[in-house]
C-alpha positions in Angstrom: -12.0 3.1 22.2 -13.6 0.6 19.5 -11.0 -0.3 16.3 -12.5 -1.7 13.9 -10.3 -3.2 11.1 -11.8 -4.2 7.9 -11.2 -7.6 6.1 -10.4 -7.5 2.4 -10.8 -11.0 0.0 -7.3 -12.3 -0.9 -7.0 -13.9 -4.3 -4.1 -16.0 -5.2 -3.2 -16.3 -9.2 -0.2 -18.4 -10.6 2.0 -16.7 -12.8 4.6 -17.7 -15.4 7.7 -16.9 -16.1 7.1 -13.5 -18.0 5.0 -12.3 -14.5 1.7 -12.5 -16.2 -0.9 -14.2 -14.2 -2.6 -17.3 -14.9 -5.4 -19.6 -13.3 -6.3 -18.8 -9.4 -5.1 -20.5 -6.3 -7.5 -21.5 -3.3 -6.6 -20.1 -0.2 -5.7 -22.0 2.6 -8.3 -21.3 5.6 -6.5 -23.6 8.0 -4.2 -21.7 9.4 -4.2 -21.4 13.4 -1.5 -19.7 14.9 -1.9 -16.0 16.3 0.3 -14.1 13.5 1.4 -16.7 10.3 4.6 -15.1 8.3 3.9 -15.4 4.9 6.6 -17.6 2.2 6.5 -14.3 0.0 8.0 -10.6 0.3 5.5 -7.8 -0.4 6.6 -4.9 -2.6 4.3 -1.9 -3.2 3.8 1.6 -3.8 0.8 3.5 -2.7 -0.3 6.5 -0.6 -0.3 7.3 3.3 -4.4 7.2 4.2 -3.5 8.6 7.4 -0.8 10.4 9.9 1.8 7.4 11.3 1.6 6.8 14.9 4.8 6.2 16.6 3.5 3.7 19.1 5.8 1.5 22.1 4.7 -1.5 23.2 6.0 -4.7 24.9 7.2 -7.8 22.5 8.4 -10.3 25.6 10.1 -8.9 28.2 11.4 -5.9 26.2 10.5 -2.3 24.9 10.0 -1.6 21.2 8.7 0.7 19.2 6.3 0.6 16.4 5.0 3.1 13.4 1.7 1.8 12.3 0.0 3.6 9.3 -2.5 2.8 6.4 -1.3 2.6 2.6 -3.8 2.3 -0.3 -2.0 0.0 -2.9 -3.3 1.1 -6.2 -3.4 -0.8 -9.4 -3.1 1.2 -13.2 -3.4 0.0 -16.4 -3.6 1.3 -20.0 -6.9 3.2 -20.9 -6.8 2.3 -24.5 -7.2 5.9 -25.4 -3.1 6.3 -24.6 -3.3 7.3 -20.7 -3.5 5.3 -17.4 -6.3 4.7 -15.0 -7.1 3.7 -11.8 -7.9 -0.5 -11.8 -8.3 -1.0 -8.4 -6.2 -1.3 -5.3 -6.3 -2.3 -2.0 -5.6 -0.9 2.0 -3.1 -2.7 3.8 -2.2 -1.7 8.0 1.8 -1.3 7.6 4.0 -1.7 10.4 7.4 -0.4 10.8 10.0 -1.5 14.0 12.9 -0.4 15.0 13.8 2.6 17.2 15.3 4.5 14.7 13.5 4.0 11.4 10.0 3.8 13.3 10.7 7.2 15.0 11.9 8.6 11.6 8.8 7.3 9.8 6.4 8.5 12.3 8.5 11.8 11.6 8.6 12.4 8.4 6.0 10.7 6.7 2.4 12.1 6.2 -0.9 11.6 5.2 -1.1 11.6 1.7 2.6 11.1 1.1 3.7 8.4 -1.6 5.6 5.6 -0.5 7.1 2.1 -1.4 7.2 -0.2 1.1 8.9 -3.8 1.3 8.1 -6.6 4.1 6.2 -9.2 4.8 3.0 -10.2 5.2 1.3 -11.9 8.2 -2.4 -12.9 9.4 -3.9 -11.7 12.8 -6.7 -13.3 14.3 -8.5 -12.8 17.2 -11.8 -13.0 18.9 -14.7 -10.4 19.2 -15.8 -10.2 23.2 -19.3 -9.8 22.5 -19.6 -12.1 19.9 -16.9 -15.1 20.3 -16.4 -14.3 16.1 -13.4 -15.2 15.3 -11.6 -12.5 13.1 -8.9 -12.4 10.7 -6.6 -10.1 8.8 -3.4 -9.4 6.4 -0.9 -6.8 7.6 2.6 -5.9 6.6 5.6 -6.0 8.7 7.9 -3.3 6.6 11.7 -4.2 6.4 11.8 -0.4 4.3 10.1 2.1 3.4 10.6 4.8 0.6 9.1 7.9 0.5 8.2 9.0 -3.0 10.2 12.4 -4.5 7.4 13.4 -6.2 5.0 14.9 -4.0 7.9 16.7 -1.7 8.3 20.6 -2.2 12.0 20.3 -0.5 14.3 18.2 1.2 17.2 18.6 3.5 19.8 16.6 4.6 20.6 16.2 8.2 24.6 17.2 8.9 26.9 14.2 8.7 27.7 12.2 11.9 31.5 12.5 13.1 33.7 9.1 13.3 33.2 9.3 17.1 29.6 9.8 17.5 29.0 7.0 15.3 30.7 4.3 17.0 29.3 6.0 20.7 
């Protein structure tokens, strides 16, 4: 099986105090390492492009599990005419850990669904076999992940834990 990932342009702008943005920033290519942490934490709201995948895999010596999925970031602005439009947006591979909130994520959110996500942001990089290219790309490591009200039909609430099973 062939994945092909697909590397988006990454613009920097500075920005003053009132969060409008200014002049742009150059990015810095000389990073080396495997997967880079970015200083900044990512907030955005977008849709699911596809189904999560509940995925374990080995980090070390030890088990863990990961939900990987795809979120389209979109950008509105003002139309001029009193509405919104679309501006732009951009796709961005999210990962979520943990045993719990990975399972739950896999389990309850689905293509198309409208989420916001905070994390942050690291670089990839690795090599292509057949070509020794050397390949890079931004993905987001989510602390949490909301899933929009608006686009659910009904919720329910899971029964409350007891004091015992709780500290079990």
């Amino acid at each position: 099986m062939t994945t092909v990932l697909q590397r988006f342009p990454v613009k920097r702008y500075t920005t003053n105090a009132r969060g409008e943005r200014g002049g742009e920033v150059g990015i810095n290519e000389s990073i080396n390492q495997t997967e880079v942490t970015m200083s900044n934490e990512f907030r955005g709201t977008g849709n699911v492009g596809d189904q999560p995948v509940l995925k374990t895999v080995l980090v070390g010596n030890e088990e863990r599990q990961v939900a990987e999925l795809r979120v389209f970031f979109d950008e509105y602005r003002q139309d001029g005419k009193g509405g919104v439009e679309q501006a732009g947006g951009f796709w961005l591979d999210v990962n979520v850990w943990g045993e719990r909130h990975a399972a739950e994520v896999a389990q309850l959110v689905k293509k198309g669904a409208r989420v916001h996500v905070i994390g942050r942001l690291a670089e990839s990089k690795w090599t292509v076999t057949a070509t020794s290219e050397e390949r890079r790309a931004l993905h987001l490591n989510a602390d949490r992940l909301y899933l929009s009200l608006a686009r659910l039909a009904e919720a329910r609430f899971k029964p409350r834990r007891e004091a015992s099973e709780s500290k079990a």
